[in-house]
matplotlib code that plots the C-alpha trace (Angstrom):
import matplotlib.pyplot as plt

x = [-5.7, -5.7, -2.1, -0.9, -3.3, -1.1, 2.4, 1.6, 0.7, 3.7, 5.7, 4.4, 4.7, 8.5, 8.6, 6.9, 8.5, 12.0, 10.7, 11.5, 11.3, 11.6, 7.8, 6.5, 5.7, 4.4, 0.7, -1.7, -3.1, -6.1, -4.7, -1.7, -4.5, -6.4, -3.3, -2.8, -6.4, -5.2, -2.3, -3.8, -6.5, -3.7, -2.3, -6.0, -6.1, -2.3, -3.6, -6.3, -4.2, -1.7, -4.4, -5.5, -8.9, -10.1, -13.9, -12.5, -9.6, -12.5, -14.0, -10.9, -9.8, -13.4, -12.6, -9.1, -10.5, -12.9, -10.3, -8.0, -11.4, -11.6, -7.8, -8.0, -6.1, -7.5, -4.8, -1.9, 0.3, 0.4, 2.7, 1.4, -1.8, -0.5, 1.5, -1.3, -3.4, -0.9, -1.0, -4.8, -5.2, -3.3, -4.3, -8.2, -7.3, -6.0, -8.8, -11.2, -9.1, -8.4, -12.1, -13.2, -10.4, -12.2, -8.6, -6.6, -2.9, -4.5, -5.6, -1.5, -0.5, -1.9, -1.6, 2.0, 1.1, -1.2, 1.8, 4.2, 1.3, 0.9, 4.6, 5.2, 1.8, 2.8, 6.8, 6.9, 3.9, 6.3, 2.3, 2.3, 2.1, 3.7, 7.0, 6.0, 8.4, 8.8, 9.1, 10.4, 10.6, 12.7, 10.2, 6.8, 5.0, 6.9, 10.7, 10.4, 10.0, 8.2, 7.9, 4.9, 4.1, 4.0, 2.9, 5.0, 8.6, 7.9, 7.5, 4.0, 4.0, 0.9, 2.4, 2.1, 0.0, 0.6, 2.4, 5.9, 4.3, 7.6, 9.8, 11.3, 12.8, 12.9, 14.6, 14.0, 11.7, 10.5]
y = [-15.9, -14.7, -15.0, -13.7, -10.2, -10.5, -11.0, -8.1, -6.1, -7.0, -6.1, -2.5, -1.6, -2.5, -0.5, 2.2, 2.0, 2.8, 5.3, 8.2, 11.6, 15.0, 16.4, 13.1, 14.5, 17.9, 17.3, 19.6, 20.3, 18.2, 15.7, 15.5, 16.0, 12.8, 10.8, 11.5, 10.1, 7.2, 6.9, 7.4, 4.8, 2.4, 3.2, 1.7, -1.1, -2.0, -0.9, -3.5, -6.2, -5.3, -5.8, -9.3, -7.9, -9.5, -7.5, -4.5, -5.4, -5.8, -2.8, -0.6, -2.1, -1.4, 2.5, 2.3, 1.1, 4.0, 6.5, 5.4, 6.0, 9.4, 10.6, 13.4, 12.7, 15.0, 17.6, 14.4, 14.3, 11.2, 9.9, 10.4, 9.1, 5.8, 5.2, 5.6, 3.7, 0.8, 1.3, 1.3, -1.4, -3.8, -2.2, -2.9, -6.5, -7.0, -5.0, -7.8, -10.3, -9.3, -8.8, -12.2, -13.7, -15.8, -16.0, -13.1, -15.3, -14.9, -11.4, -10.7, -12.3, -10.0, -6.9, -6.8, -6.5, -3.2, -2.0, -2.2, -0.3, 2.0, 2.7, 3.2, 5.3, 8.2, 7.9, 8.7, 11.4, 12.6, 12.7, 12.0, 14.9, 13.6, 11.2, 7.4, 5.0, 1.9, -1.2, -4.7, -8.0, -10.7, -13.5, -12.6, -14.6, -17.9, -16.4, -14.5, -10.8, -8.2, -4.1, -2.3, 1.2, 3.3, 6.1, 5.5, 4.6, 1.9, -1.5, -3.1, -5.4, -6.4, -9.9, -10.9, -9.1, -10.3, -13.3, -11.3, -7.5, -5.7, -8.2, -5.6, -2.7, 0.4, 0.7, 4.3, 7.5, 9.5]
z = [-17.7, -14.2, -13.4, -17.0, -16.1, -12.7, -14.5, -17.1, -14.1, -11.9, -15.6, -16.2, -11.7, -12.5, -15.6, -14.3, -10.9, -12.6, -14.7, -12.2, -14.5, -13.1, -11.9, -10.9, -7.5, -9.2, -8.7, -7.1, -3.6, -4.1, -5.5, -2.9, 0.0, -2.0, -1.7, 2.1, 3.2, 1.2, 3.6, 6.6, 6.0, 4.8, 8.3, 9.8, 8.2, 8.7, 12.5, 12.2, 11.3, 13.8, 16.2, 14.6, 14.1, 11.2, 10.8, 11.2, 8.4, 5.7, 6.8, 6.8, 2.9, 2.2, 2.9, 1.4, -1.8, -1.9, -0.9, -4.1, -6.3, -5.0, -5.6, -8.5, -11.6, -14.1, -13.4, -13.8, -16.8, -18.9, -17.3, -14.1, -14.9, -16.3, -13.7, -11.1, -13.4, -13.3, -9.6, -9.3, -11.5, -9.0, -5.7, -6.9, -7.8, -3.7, -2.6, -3.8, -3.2, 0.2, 0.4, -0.1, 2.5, 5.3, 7.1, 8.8, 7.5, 3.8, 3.9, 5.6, 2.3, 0.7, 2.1, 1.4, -2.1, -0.9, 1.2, -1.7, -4.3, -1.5, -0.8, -4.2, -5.0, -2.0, -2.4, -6.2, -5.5, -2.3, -1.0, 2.6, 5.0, 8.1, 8.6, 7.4, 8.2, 5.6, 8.1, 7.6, 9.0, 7.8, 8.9, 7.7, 4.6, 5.8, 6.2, 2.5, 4.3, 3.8, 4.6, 5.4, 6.4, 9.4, 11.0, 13.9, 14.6, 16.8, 15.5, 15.3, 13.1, 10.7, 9.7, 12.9, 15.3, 18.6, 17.8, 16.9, 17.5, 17.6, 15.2, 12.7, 11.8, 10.0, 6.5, 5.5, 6.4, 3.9]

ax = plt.figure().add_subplot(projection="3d")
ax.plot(x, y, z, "-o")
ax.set_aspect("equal")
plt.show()
């Protein structure tokens, strides 16, 4: 049951995702200003993880999940608010997930689902209020790849935290 909720999930982000109609990123001030303290404390915990610092990584999801509670939608079209919805609905289910992780490679796993909801949460909003650079290393989660987000040009990578700190590059600014 768990993995068909997942699948149906993955179904509607790609859906949505494509869906790209004028006035998607028409939202108001609060809700943009919402939106960027999402961001920002994605930035900490991608920081935290970065550093290897695996208390301060629950910590940090802990105030990203209550930052995507707090991001005002009643002003949001229909579309808008099903597509965040969509987006909510899987960033809550890697929150917890990510919450219960006893190991720092398990909760990397997972945050590249977060960085991809993220991504795709502040790029079709056009919500950030300072350059982000979308990252990515070839080698992380066992040679698949995978991107992350950052504040910063320069490479630190989250994957691997000291291990390969500056493997990666940078695919795109926005």
């Amino acid at each position: 049951m768990n993995t068909l909720k997942i699948y149906i999930t993955m179904l509607l982000l790609i859906v949505f995702g494509t869906i790209h109609a004028q006035g998607m990123e028409k939202i108001s001030l609060q809700s943009k200003n919402n939106l960027n303290e999402v961001l920002n404390s994605y930035f900490d915990l991608k920081n935290a993880l970065v550093e290897s610092d695996f208390k301060k990584s629950k910590e940090k999801v802990s105030i990203l999940k209550e930052k995507t509670q707090k991001i005002e939608v009643n002003t949001f079209s229909k579309q808008q608010k099903d597509f965040f919805n969509t987006i909510q609905m899987s960033l809550k289910e890697s929150f917890e997930t990510f919450s219960q992780e006893t190991d720092i490679k398990k909760q990397r796993v997972i945050f590249e689902k977060i960085s991809e909801n993220i991504y795709r949460l502040i790029s079709t909003f056009k919500a950030n209020s300072q350059p982000t650079y979308r990252q990515y290393c070839p080698m992380a989660l066992k040679g698949k790849g995978a991107y992350w987000l950052s504040e910063k040009k320069e490479i630190r990578n989250p994957y691997f935290g000291d291990e390969m700190l500056k493997c990666g590059s940078v695919e795109a600014q926005f």
